[in-house]
DRENTI-654843 format. One record per residue (C-alpha): x, y, z; residue in one letter; residue number from 1. Coordinates in nm, 2 decimals. Example, Ala and Ser with C-alpha at 12.3 -4.5 7.8 and 13.67 -1.06 7.14 Angstrom:
BEGIN
+--------+--------+--------+-----+-----+
|      X |      Y |      Z | res |   n |
+--------+--------+--------+-----+-----+
|   1.23 |  -0.45 |   0.78 |   A |   1 |
|   1.37 |  -0.11 |   0.71 |   S |   2 |
+--------+--------+--------+-----+-----+
***
This chain:
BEGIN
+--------+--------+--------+-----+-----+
|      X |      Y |      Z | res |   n |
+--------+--------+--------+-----+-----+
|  -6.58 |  -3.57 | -10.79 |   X |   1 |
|  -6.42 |  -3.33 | -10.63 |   X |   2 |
|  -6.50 |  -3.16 | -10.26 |   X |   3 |
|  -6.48 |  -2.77 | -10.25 |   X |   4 |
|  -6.32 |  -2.61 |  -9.94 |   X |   5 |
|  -6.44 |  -2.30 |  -9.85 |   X |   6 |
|  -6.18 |  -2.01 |  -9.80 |   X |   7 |
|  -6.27 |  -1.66 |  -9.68 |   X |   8 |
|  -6.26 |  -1.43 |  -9.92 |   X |   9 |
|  -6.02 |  -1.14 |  -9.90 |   X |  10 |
|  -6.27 |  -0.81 |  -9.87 |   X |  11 |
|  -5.94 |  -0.63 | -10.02 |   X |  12 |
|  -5.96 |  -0.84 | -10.36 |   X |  13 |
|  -6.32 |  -1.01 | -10.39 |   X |  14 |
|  -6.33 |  -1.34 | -10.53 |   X |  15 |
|  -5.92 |  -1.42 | -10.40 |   X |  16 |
|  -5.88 |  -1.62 | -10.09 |   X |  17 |
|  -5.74 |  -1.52 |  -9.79 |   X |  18 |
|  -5.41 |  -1.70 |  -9.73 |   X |  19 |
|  -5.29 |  -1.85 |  -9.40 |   X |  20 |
|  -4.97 |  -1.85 |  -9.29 |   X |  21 |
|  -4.83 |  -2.17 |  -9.20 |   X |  22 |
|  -4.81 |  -2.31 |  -8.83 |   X |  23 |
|  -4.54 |  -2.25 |  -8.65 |   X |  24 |
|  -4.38 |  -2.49 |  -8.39 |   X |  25 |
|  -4.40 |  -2.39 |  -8.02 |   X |  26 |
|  -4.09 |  -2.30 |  -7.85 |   X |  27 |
|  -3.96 |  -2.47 |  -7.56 |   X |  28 |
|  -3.89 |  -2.13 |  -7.30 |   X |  29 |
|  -3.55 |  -2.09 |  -7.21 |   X |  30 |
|  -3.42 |  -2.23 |  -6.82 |   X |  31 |
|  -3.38 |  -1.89 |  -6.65 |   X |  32 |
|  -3.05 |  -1.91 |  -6.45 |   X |  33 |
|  -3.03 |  -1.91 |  -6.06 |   X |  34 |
|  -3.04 |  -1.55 |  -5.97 |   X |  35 |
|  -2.89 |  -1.45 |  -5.59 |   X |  36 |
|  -3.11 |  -1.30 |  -5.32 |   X |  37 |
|  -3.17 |  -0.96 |  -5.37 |   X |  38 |
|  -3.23 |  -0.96 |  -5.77 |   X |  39 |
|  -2.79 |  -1.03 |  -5.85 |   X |  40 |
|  -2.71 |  -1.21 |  -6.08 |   X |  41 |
|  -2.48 |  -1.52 |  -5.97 |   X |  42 |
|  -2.19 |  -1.36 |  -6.18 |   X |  43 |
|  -2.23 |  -1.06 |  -6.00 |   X |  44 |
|  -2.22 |  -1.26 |  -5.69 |   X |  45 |
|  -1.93 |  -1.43 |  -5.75 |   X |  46 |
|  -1.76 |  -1.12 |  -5.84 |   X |  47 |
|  -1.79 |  -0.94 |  -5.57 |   X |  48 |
|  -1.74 |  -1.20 |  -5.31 |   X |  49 |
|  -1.39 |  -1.28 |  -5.50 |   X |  50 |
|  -1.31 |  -0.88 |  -5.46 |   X |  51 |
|  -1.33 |  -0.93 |  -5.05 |   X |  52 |
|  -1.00 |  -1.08 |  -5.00 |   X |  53 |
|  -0.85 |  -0.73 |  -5.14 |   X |  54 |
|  -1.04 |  -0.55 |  -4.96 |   X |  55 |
|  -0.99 |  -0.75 |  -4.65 |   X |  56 |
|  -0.62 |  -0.72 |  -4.70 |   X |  57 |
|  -0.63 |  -0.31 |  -4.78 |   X |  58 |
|  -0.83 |  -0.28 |  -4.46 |   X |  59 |
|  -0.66 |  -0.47 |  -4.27 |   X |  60 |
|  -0.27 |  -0.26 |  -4.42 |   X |  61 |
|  -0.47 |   0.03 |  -4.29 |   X |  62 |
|  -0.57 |  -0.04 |  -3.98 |   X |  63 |
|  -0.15 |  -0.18 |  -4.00 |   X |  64 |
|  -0.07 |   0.13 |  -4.07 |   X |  65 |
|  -0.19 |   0.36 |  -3.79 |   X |  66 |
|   0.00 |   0.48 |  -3.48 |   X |  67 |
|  -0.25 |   0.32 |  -3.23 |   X |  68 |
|  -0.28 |  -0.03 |  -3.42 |   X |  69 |
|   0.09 |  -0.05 |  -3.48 |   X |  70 |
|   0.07 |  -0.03 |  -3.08 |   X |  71 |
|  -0.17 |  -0.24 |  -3.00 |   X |  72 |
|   0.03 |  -0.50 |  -3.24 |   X |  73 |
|   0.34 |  -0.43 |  -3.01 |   X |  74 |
|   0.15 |  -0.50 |  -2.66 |   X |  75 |
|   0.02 |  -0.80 |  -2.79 |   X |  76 |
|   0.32 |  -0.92 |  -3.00 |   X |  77 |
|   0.52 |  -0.85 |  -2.62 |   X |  78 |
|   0.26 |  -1.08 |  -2.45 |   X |  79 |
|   0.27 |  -1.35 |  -2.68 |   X |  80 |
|   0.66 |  -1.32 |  -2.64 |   X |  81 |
|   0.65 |  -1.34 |  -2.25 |   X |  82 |
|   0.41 |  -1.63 |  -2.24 |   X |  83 |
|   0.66 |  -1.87 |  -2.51 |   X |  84 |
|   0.98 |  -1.76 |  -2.29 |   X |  85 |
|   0.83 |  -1.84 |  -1.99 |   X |  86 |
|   0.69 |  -2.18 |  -2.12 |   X |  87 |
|   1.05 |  -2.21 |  -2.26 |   X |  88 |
|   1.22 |  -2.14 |  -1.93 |   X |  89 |
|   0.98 |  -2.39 |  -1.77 |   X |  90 |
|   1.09 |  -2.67 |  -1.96 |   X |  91 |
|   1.49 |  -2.61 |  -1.95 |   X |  92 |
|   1.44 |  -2.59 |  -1.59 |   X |  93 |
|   1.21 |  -2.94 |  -1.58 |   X |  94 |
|   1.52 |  -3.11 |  -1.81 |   X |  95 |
|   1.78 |  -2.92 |  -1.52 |   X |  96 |
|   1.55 |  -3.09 |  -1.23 |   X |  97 |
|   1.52 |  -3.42 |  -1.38 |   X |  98 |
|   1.92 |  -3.42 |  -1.48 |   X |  99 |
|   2.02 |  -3.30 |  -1.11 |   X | 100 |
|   1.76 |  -3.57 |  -1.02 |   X | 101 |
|   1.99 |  -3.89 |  -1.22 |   X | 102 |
|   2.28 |  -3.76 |  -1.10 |   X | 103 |
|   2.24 |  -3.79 |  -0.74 |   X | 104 |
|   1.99 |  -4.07 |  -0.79 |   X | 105 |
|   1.70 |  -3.86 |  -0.55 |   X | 106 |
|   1.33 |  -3.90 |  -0.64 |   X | 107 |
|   1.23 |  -3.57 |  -0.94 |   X | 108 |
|   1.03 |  -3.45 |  -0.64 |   X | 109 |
|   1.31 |  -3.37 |  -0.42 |   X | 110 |
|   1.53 |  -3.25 |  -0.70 |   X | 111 |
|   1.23 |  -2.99 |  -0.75 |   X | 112 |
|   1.25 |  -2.88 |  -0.39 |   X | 113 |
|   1.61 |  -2.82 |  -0.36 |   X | 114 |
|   1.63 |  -2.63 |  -0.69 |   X | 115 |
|   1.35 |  -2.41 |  -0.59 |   X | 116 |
|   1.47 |  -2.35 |  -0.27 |   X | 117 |
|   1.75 |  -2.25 |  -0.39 |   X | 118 |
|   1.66 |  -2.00 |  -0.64 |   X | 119 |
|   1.46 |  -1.86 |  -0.39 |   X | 120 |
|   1.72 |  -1.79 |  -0.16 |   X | 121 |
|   1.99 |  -1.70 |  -0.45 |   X | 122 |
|   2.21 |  -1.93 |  -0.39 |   X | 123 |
|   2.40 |  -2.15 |  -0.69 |   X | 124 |
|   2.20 |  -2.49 |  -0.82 |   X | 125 |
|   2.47 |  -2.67 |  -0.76 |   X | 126 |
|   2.62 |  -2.54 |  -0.51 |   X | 127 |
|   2.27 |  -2.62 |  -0.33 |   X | 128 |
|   2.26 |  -2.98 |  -0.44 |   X | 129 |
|   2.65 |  -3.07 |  -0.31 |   X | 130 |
|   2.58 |  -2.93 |   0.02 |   X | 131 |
|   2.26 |  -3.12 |   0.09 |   X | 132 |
|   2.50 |  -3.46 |  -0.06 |   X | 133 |
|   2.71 |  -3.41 |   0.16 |   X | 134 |
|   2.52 |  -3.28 |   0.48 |   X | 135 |
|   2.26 |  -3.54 |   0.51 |   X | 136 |
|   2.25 |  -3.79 |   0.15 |   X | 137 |
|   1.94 |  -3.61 |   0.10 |   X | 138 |
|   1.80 |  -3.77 |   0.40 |   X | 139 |
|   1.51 |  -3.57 |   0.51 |   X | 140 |
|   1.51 |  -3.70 |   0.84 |   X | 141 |
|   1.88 |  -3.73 |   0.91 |   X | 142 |
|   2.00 |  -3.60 |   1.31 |   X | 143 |
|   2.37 |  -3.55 |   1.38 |   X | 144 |
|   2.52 |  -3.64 |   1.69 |   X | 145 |
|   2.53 |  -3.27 |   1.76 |   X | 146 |
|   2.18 |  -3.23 |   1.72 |   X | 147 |
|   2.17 |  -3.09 |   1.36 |   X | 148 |
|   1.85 |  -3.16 |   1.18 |   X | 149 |
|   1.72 |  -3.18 |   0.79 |   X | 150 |
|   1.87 |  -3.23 |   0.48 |   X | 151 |
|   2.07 |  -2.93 |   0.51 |   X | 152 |
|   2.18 |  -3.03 |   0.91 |   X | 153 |
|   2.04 |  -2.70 |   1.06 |   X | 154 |
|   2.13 |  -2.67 |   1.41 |   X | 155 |
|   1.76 |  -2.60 |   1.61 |   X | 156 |
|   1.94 |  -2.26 |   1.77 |   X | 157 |
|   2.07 |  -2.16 |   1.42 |   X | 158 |
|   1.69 |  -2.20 |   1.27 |   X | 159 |
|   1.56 |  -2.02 |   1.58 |   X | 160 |
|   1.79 |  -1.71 |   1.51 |   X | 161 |
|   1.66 |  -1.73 |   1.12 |   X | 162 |
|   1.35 |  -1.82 |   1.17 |   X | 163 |
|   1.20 |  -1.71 |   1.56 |   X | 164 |
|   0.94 |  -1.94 |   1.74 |   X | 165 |
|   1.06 |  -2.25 |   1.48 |   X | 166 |
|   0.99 |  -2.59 |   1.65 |   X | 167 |
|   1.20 |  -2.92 |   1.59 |   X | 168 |
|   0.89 |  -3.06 |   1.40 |   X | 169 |
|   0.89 |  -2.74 |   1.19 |   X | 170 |
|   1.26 |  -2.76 |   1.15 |   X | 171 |
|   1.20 |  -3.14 |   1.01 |   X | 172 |
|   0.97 |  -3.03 |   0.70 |   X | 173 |
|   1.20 |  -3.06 |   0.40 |   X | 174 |
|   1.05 |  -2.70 |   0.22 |   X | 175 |
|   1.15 |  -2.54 |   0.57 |   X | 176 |
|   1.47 |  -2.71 |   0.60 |   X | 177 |
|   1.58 |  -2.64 |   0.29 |   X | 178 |
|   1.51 |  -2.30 |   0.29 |   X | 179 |
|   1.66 |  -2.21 |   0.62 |   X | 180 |
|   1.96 |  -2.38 |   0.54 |   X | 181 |
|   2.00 |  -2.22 |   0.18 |   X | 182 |
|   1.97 |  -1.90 |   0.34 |   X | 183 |
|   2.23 |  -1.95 |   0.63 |   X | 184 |
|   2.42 |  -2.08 |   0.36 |   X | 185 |
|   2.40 |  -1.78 |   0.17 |   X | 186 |
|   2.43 |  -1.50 |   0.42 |   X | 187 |
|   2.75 |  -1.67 |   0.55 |   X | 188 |
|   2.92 |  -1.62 |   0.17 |   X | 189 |
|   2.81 |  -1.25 |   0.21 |   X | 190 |
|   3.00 |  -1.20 |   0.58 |   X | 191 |
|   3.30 |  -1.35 |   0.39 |   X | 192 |
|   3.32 |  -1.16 |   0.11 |   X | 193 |
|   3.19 |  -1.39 |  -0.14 |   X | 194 |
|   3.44 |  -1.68 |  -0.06 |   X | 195 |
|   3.28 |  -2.00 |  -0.08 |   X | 196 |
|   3.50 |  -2.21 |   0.10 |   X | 197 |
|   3.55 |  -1.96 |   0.41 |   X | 198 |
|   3.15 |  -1.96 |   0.40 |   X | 199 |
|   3.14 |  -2.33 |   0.40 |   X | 200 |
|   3.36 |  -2.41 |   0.67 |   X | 201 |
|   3.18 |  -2.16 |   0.88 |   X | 202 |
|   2.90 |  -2.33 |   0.82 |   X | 203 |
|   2.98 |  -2.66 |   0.93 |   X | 204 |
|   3.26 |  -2.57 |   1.20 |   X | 205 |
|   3.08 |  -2.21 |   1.28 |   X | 206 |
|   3.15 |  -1.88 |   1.25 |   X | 207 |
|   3.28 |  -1.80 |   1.59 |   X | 208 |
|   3.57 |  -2.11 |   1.58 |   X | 209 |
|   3.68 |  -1.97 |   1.26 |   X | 210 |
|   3.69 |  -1.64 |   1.35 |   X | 211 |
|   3.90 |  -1.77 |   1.72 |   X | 212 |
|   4.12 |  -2.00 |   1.51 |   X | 213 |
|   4.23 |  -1.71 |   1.23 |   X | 214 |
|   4.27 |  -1.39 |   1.53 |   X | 215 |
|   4.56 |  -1.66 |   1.63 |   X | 216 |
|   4.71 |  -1.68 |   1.28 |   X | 217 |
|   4.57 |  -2.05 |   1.21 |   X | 218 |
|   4.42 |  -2.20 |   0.94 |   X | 219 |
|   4.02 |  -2.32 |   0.99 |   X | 220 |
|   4.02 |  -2.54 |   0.72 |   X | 221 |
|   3.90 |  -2.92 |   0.77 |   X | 222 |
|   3.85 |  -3.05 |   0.46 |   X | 223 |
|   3.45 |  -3.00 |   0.48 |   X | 224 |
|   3.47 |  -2.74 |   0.23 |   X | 225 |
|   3.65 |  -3.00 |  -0.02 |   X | 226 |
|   3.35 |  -3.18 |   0.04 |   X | 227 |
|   3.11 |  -3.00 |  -0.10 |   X | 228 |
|   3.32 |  -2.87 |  -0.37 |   X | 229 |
|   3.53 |  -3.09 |  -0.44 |   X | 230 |
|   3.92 |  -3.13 |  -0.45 |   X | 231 |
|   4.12 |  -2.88 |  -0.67 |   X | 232 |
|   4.17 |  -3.10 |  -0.97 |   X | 233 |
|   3.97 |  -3.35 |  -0.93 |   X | 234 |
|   3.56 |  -3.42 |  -1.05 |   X | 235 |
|   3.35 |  -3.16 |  -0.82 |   X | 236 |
|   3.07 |  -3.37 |  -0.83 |   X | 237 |
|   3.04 |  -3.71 |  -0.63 |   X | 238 |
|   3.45 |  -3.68 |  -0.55 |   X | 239 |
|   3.40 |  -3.82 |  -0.17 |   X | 240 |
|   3.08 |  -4.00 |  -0.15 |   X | 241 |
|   2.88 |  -4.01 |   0.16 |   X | 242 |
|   2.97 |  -4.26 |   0.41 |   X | 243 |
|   3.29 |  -4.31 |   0.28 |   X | 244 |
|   3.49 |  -4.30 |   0.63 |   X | 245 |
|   3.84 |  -4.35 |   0.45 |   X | 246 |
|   3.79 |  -4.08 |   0.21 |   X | 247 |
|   3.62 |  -3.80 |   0.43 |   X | 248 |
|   3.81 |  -3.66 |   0.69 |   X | 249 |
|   3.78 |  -3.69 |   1.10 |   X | 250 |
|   3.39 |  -3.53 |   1.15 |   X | 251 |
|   3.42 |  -3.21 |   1.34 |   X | 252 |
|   3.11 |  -3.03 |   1.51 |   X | 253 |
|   2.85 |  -2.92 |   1.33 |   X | 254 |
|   2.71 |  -2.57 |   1.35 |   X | 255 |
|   2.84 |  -2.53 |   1.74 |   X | 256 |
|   2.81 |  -2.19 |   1.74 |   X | 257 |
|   2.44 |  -2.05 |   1.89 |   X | 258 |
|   2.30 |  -1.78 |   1.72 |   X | 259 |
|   2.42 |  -1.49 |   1.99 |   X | 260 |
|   2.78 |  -1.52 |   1.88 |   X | 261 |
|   2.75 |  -1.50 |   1.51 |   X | 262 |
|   2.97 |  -1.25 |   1.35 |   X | 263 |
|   2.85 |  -0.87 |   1.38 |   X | 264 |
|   2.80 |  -0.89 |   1.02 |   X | 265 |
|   2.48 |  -1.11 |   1.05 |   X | 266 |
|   2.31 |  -0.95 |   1.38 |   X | 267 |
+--------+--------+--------+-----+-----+
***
């Protein structure tokens, strides 16, 4: 036998079923994608952050582009300019130390005073460097027989006339020294016009027996001024060494001219 199955009528046509329609499979929802804060999309997100670099640049061609940042630029770009030549300079003149420092064979340290002393008083590297060679061998506590002191051999009334009040132990401090030195040094090449070799000779003879020996027509060179310069020809640096008594002439006074009879030029 068969079962009956009851369907519901259709009130629209009595006595025909109602159909159903046939199930339909559930769909999975869609992933939503990531959204950014604020409701953007990612997309939209992404495209504007990859529009910031132009705009960054535009801004920045404008700001470029006015009177007062073009200035600014300049001030800066001069500052930045000043700080590499002076780190520049700093080094050439550490190679120059260090080089004046193997060829004399002196400790770095005492190349560094002498060069700074020096350039402090404006007088020539190397004219600074033969001068103490030859005065002393960079000795900082050399004495001549005369009574010259220091590594430039500054006679204690010629540093009192440069320097008032100076005592001997003052006199013996190598900064001092070289500086007081240097500057004698360099105000004698002034009162002679410029003339190294005049100044030099005056400087280790004095300024008054030069000046006696040329009022009677002679000739106040003694070889000192070869010394430090070196021989016409020949290798200015390290052409007599110190000590070398059959190279270097008979020693004459040093500096035996006080202070009260230096030329007018220097009062």
């Amino acid at each position: 036998m068969f079962s009956l199955v009851a369907f519901p009528l259709n009130p629209m046509h009595p006595g025909v079923p109602v159909s159903r329609p046939p199930p339909q499979r559930r769909r999975k929802p869609a992933a939503r994608r990531p959204r950014a804060r604020g409701g953007r999309s990612a997309r939209a997100v992404a495209g504007r952050i990859g529009a910031r670099p132009w705009l960054v640049a535009g801004f920045v061609l404008l700001l470029a582009l006015l009177p007062p940042t073009r200035a600014m630029g300049a001030a800066v770009w001069g500052h930045v300019s000043a700080a590499l030549a002076s780190v520049r300079a700093a080094e050439a003149r550490d190679r120059e130390v260090e080089a004046y420092a193997r060829r004399y064979g002196i400790a770095v340290d005492l190349a560094d005073a002498i060069e700074r002393a020096a350039r402090a008083e404006g007088l020539q590297t190397e004219l600074a460097f033969r001068l103490v060679r030859v005065e002393s061998a960079f000795d900082p506590d050399a004495e001549s027989w005369a009574g010259a002191l220091g590594l430039t051999q500054v006679m204690p009334a010629t540093a009192e006339f440069l320097q008032p009040g100076i005592t001997r132990r003052q006199l013996l401090d190598r900064d001092t020294n070289l500086r007081l030195g240097f500057r004698y040094l360099k105000e004698l090449i002034a009162v002679y016009d410029g003339d190294a070799e005049e100044a030099l000779t005056a400087y280790n003879r004095g300024p008054g027996t030069v000046a006696r020996i040329r009022k009677k027509g002679g000739d106040p060179s003694n070889g000192y001024a070869d010394l430090v310069l070196g021989k016409r020809g020949g290798s200015p640096v390290n052409h007599v060494r110190h000590g070398d008594s059959a190279a270097a002439p008979a020693a004459p006074p040093a500096h035996e001219l006080p202070p009260a009879r230096l030329p007018a030029g220097m009062r």
